[in-house]
C-alpha positions as CSV (number, residue, x, y, z in Angstrom):
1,X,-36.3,-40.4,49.2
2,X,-33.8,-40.2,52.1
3,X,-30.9,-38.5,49.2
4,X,-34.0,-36.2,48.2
5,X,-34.4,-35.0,52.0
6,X,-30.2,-34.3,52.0
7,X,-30.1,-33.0,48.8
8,X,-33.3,-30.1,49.7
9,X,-31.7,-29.3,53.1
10,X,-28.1,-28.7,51.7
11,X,-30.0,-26.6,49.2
12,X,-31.5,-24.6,51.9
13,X,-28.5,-24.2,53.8
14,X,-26.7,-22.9,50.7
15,X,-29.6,-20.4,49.8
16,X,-30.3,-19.4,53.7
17,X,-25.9,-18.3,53.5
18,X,-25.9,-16.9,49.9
19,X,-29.2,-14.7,50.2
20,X,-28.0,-13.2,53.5
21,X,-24.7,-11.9,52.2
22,X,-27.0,-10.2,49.1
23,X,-29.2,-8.6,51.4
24,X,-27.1,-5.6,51.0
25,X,-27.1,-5.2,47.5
26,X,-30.7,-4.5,47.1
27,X,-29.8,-0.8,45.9
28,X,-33.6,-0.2,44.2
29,X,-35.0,-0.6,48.5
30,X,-35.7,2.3,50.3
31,X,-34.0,3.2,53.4
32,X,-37.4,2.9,55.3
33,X,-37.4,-0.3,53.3
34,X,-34.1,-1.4,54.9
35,X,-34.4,-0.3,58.3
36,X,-38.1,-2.5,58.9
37,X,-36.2,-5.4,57.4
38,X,-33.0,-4.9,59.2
39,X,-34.6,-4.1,62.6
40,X,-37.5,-7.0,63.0
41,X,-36.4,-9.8,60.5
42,X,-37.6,-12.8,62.5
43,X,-41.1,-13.8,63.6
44,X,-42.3,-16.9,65.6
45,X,-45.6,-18.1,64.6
46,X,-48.2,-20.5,65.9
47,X,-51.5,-21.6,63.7
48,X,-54.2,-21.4,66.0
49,X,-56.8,-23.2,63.7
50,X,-54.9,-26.3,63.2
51,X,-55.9,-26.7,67.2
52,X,-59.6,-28.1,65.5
53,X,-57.2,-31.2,64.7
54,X,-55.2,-30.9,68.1
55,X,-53.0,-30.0,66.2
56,X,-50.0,-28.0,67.6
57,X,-48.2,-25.9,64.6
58,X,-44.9,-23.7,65.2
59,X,-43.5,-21.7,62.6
60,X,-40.1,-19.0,62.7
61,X,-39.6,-17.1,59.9
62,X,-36.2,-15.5,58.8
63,X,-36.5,-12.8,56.1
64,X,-33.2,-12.2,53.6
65,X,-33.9,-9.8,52.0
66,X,-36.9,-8.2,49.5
67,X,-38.0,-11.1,48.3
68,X,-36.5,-14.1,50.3
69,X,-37.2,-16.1,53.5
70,X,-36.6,-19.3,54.7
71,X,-39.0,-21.0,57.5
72,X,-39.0,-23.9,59.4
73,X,-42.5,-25.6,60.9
74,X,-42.7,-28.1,63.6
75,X,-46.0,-29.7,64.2
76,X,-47.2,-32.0,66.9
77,X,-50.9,-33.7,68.1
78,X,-50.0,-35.4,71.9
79,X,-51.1,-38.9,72.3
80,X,-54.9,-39.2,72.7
81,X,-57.7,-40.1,70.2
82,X,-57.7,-39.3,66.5
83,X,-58.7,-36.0,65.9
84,X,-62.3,-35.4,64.2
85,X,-63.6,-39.1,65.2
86,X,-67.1,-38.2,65.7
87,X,-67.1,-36.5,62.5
88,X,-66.3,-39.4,60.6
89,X,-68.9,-41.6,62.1
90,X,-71.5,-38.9,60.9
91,X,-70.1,-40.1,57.2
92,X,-68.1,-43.6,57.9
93,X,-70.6,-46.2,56.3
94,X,-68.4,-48.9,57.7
95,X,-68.6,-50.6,61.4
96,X,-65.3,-52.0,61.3
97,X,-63.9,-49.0,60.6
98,X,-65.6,-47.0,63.3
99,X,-64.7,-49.8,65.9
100,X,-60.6,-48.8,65.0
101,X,-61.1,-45.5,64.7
102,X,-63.1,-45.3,68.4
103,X,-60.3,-47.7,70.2
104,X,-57.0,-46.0,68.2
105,X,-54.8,-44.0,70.2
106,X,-52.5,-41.6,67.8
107,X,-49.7,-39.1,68.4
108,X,-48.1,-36.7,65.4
109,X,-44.9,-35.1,64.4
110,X,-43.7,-33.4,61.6
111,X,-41.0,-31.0,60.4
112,X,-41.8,-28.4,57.2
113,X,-38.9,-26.2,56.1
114,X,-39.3,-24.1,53.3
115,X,-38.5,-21.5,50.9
116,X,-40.5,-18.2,50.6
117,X,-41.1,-15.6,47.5
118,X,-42.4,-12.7,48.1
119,X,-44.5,-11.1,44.9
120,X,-45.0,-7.5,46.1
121,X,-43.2,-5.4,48.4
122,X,-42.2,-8.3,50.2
123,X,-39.4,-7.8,53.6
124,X,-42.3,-10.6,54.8
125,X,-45.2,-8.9,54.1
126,X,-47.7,-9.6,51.0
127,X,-48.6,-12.6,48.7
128,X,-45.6,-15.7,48.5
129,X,-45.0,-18.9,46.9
130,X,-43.1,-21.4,49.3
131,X,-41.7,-24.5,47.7
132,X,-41.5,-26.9,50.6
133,X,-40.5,-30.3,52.1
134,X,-42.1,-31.9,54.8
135,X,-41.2,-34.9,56.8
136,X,-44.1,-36.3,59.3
137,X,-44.8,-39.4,61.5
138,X,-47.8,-41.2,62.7
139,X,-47.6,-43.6,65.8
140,X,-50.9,-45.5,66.5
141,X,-51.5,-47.3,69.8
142,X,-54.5,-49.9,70.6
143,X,-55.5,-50.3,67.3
144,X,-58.0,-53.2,67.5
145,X,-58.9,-55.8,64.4
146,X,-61.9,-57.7,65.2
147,X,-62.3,-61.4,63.9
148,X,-64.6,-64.3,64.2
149,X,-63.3,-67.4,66.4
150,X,-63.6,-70.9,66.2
151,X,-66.4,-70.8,69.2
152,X,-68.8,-68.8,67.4
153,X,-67.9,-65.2,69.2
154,X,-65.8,-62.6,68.2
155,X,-62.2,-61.5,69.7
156,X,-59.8,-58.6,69.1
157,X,-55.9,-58.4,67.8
158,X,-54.4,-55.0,69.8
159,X,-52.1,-53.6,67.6
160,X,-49.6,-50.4,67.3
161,X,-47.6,-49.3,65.2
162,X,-45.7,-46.4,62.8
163,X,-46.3,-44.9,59.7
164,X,-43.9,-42.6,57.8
165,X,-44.2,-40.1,54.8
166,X,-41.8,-37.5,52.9
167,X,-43.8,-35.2,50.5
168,X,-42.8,-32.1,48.1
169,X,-45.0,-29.6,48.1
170,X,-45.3,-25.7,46.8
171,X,-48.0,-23.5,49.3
172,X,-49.6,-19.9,48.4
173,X,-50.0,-17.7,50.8
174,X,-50.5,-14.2,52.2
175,X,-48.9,-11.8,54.9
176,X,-49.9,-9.0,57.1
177,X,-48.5,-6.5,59.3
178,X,-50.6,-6.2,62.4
179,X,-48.9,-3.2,63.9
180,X,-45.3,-2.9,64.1
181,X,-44.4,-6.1,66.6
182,X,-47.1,-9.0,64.9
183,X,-47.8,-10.4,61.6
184,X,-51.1,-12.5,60.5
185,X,-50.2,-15.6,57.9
186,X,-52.4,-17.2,55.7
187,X,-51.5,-20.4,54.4
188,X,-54.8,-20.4,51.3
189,X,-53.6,-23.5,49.9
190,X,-50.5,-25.9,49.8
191,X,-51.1,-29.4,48.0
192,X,-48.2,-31.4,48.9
193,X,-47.3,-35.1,47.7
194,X,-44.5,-37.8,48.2
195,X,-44.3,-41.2,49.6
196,X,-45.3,-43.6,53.1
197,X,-44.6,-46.7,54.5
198,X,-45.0,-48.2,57.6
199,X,-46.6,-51.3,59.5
200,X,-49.3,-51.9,61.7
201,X,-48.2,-55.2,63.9
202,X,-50.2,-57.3,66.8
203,X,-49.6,-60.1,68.8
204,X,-51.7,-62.4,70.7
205,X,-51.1,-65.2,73.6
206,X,-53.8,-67.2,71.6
207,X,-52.9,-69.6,69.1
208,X,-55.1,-68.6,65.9
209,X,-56.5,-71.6,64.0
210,X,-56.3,-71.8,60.3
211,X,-60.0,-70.4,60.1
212,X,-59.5,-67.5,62.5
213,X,-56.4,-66.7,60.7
214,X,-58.6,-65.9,57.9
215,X,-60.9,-64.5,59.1
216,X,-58.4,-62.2,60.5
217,X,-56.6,-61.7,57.2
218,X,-59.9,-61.1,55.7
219,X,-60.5,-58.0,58.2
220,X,-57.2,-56.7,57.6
221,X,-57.8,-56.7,53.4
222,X,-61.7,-55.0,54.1
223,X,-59.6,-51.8,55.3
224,X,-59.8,-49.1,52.5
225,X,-56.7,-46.5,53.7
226,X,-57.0,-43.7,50.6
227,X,-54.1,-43.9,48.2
228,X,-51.7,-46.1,49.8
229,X,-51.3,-49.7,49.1
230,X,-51.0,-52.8,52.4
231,X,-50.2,-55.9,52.1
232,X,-51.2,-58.2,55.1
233,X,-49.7,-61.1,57.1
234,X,-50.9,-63.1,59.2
235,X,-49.5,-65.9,61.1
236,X,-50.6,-68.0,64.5
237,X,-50.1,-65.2,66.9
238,X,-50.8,-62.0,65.2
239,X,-50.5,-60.1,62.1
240,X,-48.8,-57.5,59.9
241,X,-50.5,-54.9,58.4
242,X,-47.5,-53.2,55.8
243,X,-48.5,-49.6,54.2
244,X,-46.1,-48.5,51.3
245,X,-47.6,-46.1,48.7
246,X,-48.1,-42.5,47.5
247,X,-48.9,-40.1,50.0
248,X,-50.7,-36.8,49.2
249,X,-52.2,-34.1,51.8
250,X,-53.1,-30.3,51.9
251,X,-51.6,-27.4,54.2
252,X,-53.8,-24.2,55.2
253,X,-54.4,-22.4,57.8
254,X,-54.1,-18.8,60.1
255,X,-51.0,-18.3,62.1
256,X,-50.5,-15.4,63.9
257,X,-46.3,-14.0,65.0
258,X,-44.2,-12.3,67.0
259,X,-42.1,-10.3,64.7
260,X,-38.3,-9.4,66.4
């Protein structure tokens, strides 16, 4: 995956210095054409409906020429709880679940550069399709695995850790001129999928007996995480959880730019 990730940004580096040196031969544009492009070619976006995830997306745009533009997204969600919590505990049929979900502290970053193609009159305006790449990372604090002990109680293993994922994606979108200085962009739909791994690790002053280790192990293998697979290790003082697998996710959203 890490040669994929090279091999797409030399790709857009190459593309980003070849397509600017063509701008000028795009004889069938109109002068009018020419001057929008030449005049406000960049625009720095933020999606303001990602904020119902705390989620804080950034977006400039570069535009080439007629039908070309590159962009680059940085996202980010600042340490606190994961987003949408209560919502799942309207649907989460699982207590376990809801007691890491509650305690879990998460922060988010990911980087999303991409290639845009511009169907209709384009200069950055009208319906694209934008092959992508995106690279994100989830850290998790005060994750806490509940067990049965020895004395007939339960007890909790804090944990923290990262998780990783590189996906390939293509996204179809849509944008608007508002006025001559701002631009509306609509992400509609962009299905994205690639690969995670990562590990979820606790420790403990306690010793764990043999029967507490199980039972630990045997709350670590009840966790369902959707389409990735974990393989769990436990030992006297604390545990592993390892996450390896497919990853898979879905980009939308309204931004709205600064064009300059």
């Amino acid at each position: 995956m890490k040669k994929q990730c090279i091999l797409l940004l030399l790709v857009f580096i190459t593309y980003t210095s070849y397509a600017q040196t063509k701008t000028s031969e795009n004889l069938d544009d109109t002068p009018q054409d020419k001057l929008a492009y030449q005049s406000k070619k960049n625009s720095l976006k933020f999606n303001f409906t990602s904020l119902a995830f705390k989620n804080f997306q950034f977006q400039y745009e570069r535009v080439l020429n007629k039908t070309f533009s590159v962009a680059l997204s940085y996202a980010f969600i600042p340490d606190g709880d994961i987003p949408l919590k209560n919502t799942v505990e309207r649907y989460a049929d699982d207590p376990d679940l809801m007691t890491i979900i509650n305690d879990a502290q998460l922060n988010y970053t990911s980087f999303t550069p991409e290639i845009r193609i511009y169907l209709g009159k384009g200069y950055g305006k009208g319906f694209y399709v934008a092959p992508f790449f995106r690279s994100s990372k989830f850290n998790f604090k005060e994750v806490n695995f509940e067990y049965d002990t020895d004395g007939g109680g339960t007890d909790f293993l804090t944990a923290q850790g990262t998780i990783k994922s590189n996906s390939f994606g293509l996204l179809l979108g849509a944008q608007f001129n508002l006025g001559k200085s701002f631009v509306l962009d609509w992400w509609i739909v962009g299905p994205h999928y690639g690969s995670s791994d990562g590990d979820i690790s606790g420790v403990t002053t306690e010793t764990l007996s043999q029967t507490e280790q199980q039972n630990l192990e045997d709350t670590l293998n009840d966790i369902d995480i959707p389409l990735v697979d974990t393989e769990v290790e436990v030992f006297e003082n604390g545990a592993n959880l390892l996450i390896d697998g497919p990853w898979a996710g879905i980009r939308a959203g309204l931004s709205l730019g600064f064009r300059f």
